[in-house]
VEXBA-920359 format. One record per residue (C-alpha): x, y, z; chain; residue in three letters; residue number from 1. Coordinates in pm, whole numbers. Last residue first. Example, Ala and Ser with C-alpha at 12.3 -4.5 7.8 and 13.67 -1.06 7.14 Angstrom:
REM residues 2
@c1=1367, c2=-106, c3=714, bati=A, zake=SER, dofi=2 .
@c1=1230, c2=-450, c3=780, bati=A, zake=ALA, dofi=1 .
//
This chain:
REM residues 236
@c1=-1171, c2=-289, c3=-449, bati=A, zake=UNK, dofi=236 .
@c1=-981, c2=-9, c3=-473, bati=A, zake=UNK, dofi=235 .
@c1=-590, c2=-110, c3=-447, bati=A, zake=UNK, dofi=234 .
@c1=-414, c2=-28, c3=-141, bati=A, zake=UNK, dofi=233 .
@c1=-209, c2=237, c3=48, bati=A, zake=UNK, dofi=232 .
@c1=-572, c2=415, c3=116, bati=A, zake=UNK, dofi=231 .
@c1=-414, c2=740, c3=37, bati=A, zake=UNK, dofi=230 .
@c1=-233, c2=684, c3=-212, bati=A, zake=UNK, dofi=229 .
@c1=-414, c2=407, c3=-363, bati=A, zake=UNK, dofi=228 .
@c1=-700, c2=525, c3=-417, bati=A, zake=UNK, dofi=227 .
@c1=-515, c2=821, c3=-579, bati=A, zake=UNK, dofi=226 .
@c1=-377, c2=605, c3=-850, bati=A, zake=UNK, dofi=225 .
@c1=-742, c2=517, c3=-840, bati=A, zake=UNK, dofi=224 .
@c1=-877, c2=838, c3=-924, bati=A, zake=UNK, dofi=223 .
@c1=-657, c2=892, c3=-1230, bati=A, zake=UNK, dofi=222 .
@c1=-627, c2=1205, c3=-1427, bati=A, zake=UNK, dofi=221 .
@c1=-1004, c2=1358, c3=-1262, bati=A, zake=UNK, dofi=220 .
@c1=-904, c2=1208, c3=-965, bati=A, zake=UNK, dofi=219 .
@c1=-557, c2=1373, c3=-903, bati=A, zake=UNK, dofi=218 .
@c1=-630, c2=1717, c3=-1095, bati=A, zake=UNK, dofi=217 .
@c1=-879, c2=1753, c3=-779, bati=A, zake=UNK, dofi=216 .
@c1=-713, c2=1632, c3=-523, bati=A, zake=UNK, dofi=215 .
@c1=-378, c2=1815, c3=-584, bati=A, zake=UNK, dofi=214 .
@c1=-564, c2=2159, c3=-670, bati=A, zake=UNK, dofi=213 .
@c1=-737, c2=2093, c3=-332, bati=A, zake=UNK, dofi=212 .
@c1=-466, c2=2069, c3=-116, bati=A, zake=UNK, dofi=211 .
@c1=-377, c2=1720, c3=96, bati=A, zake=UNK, dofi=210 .
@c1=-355, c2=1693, c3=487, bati=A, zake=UNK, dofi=209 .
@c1=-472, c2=2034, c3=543, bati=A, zake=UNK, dofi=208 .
@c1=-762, c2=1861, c3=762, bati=A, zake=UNK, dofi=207 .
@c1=-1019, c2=2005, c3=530, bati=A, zake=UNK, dofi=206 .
@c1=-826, c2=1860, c3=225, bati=A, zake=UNK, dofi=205 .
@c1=-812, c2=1530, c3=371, bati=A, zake=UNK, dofi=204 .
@c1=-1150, c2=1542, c3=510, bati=A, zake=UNK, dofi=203 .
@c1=-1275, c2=1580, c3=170, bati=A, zake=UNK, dofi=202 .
@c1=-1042, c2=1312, c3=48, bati=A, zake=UNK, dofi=201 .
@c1=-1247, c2=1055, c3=226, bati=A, zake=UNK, dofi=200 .
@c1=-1543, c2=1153, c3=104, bati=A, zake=UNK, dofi=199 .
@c1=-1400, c2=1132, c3=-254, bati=A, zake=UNK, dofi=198 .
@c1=-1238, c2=782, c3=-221, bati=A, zake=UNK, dofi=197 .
@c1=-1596, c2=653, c3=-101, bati=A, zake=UNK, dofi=196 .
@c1=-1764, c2=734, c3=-374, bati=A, zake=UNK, dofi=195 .
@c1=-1497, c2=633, c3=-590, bati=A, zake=UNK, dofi=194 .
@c1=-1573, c2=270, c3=-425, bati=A, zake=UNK, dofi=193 .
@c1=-1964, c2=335, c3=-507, bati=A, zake=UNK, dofi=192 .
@c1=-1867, c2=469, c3=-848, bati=A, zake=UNK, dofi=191 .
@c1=-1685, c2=103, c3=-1002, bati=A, zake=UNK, dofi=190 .
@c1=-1347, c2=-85, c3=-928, bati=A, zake=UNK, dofi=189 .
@c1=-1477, c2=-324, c3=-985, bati=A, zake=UNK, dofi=188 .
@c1=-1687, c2=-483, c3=-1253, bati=A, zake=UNK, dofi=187 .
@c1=-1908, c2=-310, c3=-1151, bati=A, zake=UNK, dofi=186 .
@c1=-2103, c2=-8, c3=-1062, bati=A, zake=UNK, dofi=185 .
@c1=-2042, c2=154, c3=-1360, bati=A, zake=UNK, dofi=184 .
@c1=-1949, c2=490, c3=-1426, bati=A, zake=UNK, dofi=183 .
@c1=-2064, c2=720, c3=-1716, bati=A, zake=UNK, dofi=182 .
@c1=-1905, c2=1076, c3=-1730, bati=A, zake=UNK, dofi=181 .
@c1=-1970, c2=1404, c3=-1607, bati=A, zake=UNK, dofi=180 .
@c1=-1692, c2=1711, c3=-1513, bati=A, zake=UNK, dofi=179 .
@c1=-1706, c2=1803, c3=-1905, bati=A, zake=UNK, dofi=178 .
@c1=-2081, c2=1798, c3=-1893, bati=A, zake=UNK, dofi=177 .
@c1=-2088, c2=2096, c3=-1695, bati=A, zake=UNK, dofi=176 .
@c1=-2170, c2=2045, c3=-1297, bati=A, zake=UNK, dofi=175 .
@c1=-1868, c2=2144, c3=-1174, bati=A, zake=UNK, dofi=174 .
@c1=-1699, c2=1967, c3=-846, bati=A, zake=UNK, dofi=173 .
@c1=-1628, c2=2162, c3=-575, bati=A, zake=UNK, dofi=172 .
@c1=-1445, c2=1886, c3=-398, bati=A, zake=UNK, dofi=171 .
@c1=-1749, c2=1781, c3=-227, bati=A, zake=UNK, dofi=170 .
@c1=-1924, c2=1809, c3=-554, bati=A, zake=UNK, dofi=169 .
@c1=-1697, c2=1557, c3=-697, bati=A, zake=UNK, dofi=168 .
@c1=-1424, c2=1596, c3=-932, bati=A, zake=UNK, dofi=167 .
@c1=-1532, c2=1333, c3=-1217, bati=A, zake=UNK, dofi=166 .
@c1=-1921, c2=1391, c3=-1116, bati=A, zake=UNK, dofi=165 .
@c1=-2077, c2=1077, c3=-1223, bati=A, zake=UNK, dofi=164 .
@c1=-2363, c2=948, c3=-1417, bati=A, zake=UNK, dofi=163 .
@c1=-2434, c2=625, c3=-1232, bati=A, zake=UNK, dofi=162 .
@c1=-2460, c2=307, c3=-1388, bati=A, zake=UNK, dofi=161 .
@c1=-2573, c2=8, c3=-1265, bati=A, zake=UNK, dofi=160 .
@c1=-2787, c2=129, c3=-1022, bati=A, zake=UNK, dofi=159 .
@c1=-3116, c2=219, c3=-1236, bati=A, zake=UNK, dofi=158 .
@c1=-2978, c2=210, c3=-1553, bati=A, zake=UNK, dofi=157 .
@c1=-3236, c2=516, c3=-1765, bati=A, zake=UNK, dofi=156 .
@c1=-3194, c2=527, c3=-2109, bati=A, zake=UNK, dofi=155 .
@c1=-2999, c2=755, c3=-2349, bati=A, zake=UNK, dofi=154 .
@c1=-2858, c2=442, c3=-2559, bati=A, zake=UNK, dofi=153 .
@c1=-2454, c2=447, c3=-2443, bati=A, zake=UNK, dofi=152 .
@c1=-2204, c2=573, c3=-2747, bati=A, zake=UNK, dofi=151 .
@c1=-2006, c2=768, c3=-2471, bati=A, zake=UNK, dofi=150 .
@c1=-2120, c2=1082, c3=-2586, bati=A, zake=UNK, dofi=149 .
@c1=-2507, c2=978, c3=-2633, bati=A, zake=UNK, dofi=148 .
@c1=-2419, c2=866, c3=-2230, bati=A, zake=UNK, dofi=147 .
@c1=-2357, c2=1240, c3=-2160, bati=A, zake=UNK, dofi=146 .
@c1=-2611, c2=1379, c3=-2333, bati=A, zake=UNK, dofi=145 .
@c1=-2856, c2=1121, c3=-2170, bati=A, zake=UNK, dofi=144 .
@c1=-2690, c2=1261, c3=-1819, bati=A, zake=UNK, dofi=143 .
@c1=-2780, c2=1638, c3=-1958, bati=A, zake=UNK, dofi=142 .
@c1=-3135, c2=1600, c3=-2034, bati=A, zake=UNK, dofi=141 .
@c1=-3189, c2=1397, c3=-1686, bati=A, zake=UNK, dofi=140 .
@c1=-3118, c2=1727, c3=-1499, bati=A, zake=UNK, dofi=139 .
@c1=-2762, c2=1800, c3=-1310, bati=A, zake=UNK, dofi=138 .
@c1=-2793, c2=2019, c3=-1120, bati=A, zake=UNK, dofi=137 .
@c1=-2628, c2=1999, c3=-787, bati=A, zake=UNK, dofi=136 .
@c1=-2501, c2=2309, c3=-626, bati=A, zake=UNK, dofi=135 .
@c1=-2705, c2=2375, c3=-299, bati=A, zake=UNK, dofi=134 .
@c1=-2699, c2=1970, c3=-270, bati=A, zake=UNK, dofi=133 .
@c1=-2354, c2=1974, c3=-193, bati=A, zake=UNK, dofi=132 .
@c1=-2404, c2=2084, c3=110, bati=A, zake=UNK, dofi=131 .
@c1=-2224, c2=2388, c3=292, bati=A, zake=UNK, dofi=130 .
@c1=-2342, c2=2480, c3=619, bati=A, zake=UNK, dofi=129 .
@c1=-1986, c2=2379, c3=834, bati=A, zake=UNK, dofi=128 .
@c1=-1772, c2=2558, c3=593, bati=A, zake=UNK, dofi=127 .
@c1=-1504, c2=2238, c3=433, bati=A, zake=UNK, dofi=126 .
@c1=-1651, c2=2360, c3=130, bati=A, zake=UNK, dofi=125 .
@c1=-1639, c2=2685, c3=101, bati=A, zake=UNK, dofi=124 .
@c1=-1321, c2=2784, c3=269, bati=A, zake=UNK, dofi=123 .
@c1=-1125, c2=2512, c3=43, bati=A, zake=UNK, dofi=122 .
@c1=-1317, c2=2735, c3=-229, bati=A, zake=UNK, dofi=121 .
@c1=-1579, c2=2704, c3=-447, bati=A, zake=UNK, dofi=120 .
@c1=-1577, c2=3020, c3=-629, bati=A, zake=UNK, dofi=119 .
@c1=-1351, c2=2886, c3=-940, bati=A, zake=UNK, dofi=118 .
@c1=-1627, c2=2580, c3=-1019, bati=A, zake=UNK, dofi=117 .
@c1=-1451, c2=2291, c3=-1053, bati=A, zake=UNK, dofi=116 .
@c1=-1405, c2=2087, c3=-1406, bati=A, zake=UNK, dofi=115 .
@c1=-1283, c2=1728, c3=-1502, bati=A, zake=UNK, dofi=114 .
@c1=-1138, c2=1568, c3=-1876, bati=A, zake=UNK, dofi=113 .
@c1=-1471, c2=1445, c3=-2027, bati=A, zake=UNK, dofi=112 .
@c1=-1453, c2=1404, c3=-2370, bati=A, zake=UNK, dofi=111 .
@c1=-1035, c2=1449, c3=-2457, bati=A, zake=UNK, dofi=110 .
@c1=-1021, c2=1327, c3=-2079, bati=A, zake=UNK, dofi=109 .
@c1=-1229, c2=957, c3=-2137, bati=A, zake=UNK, dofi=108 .
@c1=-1361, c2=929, c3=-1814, bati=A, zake=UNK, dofi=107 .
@c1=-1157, c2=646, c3=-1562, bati=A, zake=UNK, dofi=106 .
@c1=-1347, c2=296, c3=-1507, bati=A, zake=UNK, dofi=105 .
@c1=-1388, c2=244, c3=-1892, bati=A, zake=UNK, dofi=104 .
@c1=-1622, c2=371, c3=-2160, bati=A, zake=UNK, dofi=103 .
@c1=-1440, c2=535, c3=-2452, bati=A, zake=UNK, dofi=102 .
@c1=-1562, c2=861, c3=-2617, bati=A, zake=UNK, dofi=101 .
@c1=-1684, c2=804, c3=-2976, bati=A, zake=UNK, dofi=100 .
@c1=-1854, c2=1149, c3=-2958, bati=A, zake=UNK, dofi=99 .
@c1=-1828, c2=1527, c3=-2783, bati=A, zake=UNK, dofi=98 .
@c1=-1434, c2=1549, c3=-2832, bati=A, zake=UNK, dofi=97 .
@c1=-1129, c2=1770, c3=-2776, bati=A, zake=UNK, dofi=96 .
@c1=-1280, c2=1899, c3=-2455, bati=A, zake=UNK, dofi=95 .
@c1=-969, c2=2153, c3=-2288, bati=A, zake=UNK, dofi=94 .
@c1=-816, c2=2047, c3=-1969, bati=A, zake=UNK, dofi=93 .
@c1=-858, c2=2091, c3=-1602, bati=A, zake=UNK, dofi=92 .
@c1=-1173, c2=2241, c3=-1703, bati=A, zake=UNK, dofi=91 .
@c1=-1261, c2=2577, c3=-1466, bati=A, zake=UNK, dofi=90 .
@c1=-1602, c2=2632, c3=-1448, bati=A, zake=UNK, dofi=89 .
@c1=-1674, c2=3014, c3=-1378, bati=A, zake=UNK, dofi=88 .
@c1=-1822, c2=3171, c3=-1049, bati=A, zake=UNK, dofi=87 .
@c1=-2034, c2=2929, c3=-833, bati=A, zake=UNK, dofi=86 .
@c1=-2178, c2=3185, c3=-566, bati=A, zake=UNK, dofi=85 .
@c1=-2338, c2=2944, c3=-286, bati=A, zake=UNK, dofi=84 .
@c1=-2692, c2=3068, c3=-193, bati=A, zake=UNK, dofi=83 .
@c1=-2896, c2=2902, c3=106, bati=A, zake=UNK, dofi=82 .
@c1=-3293, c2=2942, c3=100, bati=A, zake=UNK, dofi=81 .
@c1=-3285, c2=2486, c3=166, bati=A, zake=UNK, dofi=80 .
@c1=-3487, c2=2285, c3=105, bati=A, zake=UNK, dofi=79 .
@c1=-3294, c2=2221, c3=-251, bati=A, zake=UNK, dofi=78 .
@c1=-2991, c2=2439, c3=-218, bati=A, zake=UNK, dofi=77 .
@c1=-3017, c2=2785, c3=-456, bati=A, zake=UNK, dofi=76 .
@c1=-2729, c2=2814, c3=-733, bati=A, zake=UNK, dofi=75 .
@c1=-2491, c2=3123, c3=-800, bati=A, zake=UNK, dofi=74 .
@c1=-2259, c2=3205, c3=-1124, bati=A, zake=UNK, dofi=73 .
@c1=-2329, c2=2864, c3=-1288, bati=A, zake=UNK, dofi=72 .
@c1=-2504, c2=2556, c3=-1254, bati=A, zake=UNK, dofi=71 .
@c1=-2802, c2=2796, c3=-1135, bati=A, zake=UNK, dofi=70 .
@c1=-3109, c2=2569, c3=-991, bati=A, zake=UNK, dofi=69 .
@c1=-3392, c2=2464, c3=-1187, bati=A, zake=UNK, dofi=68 .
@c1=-3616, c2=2313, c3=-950, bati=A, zake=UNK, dofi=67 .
@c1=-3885, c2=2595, c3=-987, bati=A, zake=UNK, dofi=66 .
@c1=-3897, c2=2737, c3=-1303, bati=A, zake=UNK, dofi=65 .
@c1=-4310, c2=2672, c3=-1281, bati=A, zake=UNK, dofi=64 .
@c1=-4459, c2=2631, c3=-1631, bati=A, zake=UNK, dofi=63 .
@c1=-4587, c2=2955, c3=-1827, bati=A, zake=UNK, dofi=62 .
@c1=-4488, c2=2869, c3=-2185, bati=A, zake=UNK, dofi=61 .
@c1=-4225, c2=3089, c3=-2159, bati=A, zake=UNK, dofi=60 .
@c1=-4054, c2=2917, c3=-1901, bati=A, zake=UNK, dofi=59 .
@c1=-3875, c2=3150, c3=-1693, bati=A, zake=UNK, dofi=58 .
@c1=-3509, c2=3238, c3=-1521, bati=A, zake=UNK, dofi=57 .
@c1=-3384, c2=2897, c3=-1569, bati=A, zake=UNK, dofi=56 .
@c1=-3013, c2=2834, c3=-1471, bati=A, zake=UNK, dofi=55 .
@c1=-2751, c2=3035, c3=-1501, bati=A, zake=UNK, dofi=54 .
@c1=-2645, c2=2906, c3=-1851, bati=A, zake=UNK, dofi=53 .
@c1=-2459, c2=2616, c3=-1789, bati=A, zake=UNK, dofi=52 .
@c1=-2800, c2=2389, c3=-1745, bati=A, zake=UNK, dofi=51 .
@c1=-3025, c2=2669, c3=-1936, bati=A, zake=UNK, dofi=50 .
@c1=-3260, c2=2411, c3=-2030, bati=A, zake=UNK, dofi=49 .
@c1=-3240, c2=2084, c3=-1803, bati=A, zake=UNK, dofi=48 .
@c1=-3581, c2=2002, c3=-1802, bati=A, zake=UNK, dofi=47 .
@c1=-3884, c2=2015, c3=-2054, bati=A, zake=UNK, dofi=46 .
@c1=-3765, c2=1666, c3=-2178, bati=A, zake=UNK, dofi=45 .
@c1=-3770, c2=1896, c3=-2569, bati=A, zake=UNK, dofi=44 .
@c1=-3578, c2=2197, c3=-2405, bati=A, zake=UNK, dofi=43 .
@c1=-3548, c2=2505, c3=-2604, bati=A, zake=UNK, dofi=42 .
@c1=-3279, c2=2804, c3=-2509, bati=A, zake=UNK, dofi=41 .
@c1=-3305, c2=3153, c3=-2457, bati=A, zake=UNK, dofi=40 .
@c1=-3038, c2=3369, c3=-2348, bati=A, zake=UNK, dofi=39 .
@c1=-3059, c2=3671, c3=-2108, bati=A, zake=UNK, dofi=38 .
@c1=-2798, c2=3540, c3=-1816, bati=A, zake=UNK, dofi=37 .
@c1=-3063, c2=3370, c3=-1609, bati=A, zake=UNK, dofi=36 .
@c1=-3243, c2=3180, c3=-1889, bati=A, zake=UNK, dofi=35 .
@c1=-3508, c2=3226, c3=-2063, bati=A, zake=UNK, dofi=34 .
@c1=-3709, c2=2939, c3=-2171, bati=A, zake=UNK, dofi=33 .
@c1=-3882, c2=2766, c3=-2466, bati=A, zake=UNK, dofi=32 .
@c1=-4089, c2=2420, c3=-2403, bati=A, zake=UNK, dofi=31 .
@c1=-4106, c2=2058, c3=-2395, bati=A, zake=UNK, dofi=30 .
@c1=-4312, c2=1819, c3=-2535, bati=A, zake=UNK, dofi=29 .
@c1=-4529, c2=1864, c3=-2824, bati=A, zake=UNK, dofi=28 .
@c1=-4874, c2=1974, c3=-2841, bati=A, zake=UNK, dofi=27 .
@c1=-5090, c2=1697, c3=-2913, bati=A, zake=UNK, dofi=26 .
@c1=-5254, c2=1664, c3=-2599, bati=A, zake=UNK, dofi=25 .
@c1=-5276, c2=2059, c3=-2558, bati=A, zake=UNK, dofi=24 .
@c1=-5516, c2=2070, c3=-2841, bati=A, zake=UNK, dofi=23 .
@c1=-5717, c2=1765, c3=-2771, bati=A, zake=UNK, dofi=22 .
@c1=-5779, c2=1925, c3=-2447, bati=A, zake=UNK, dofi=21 .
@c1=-5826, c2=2273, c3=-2598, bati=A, zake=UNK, dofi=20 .
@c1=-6081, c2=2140, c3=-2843, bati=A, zake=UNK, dofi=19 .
@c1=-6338, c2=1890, c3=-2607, bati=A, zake=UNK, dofi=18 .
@c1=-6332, c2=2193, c3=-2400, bati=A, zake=UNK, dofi=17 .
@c1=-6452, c2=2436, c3=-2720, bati=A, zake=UNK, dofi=16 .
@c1=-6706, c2=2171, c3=-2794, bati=A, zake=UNK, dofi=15 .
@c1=-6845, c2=2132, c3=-2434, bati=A, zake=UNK, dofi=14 .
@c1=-6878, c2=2576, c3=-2452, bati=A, zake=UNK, dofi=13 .
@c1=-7048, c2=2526, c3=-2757, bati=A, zake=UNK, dofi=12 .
@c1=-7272, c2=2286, c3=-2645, bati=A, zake=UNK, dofi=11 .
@c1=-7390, c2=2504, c3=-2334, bati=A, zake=UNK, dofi=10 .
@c1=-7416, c2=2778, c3=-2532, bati=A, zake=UNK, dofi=9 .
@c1=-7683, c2=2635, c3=-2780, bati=A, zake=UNK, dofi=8 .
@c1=-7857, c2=2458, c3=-2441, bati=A, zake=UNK, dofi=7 .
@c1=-7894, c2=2791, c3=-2298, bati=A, zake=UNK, dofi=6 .
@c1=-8034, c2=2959, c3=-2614, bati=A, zake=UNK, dofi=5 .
@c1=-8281, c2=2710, c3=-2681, bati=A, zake=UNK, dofi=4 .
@c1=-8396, c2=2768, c3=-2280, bati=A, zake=UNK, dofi=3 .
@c1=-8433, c2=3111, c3=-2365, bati=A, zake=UNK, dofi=2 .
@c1=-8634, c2=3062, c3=-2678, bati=A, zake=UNK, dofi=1 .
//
């Protein structure tokens, strides 16, 4: 009778397995979480919730919150237990659109017209412990938002494309989807040669050589008008 017993519990415990795995490989992706400032939002990639809302403060479904930095108010460095208050994003101008934006080698401003966040200073980022990976977040949700905008499928282009910051990080750069917009890497001018234009005018503005308004409303209208400026020649 004892040993009936065993084997009876045995099978029900291999049938209540055989449930909750089929269960939880059904369930759908994503999840619910909280975010820092009290809201809650849904995220189906289960990443990139709570982007411009503080970041995640919890996943309700119990998963770790852990690579979620704040995009706004304060965000944690990645390796790093450094802390650089954000404040507010500041667009240069306000978003008209959020569809039919045109692709080209400058954003399209009524979609993507540029944005800095108002704590990141001159003093912040020319500060010999600032990296710009304390405030980057910008999760794979947000860059396929981006590229719906721009009539792009929401796919991954290896180096091809790159999902840039208009006003770079360096620069104090936001990370809201009005300071992102699809660049490619060619036909020239394309990101890597803006890449370069933006670590160059990071020295610029820590030298006093050029402010950081000017920079800033510079590359976001027209980065390489700026190119051009400083460099004295076209980007190529």
């Amino acid at each position: 009778m004892v040993r009936r017993w065993y084997a009876m519990t045995a099978v029900a415990l291999a049938l209540g397995l055989a449930v909750a795995i089929t269960s939880a490989s059904s369930a759908p992706p994503g999840a619910t979480a909280r975010c820092n400032d009290g809201t809650y939002s849904y995220s189906q990639h289960h990443q990139g919730t709570c982007s411009h809302h503080g970041g995640v403060a919890e996943w309700l479904d119990g998963s770790s919150s852990s690579g979620n930095s704040s995009s706004s108010g304060s965000s944690s460095s990645t390796g790093s237990t450094q802390t650089v208050p954000l404040g507010e994003t500041i667009l240069l101008k306000t978003r008209t659109k959020t569809s039919g934006c045109k692709l080209g080698p400058n954003p399209d401003r009524r979609c993507s017209p540029g944005a800095y966040y108002s704590k990141i200073t001159k003093a912040v980022i020319c500060s010999a412990s600032f990296r710009t990976s304390s405030i980057r977040n910008v999760p794979q949700s947000e860059k396929y938002e981006v590229e719906d905008e721009y009539g792009m499928a929401q796919k991954l282009y290896g180096s091809s494309l790159e999902i840039d910051h208009i006003i770079s990080l360096e620069l104090g750069g936001s990370n809201d989807i009005a300071n992102l917009f699809p660049e490619r890497a060619s036909p020239a001018p394309g990101y890597r040669v803006k890449d370069k234009l933006e670590n160059k005018l990071h020295s610029l503005v820590c030298s006093g050589s050029m402010t950081l308004r000017s920079v800033r409303i510079g590359i976001a209208s027209n980065w390489q008008k700026l190119y051009r400026k400083v460099y004295g020649a076209a980007p190529a």
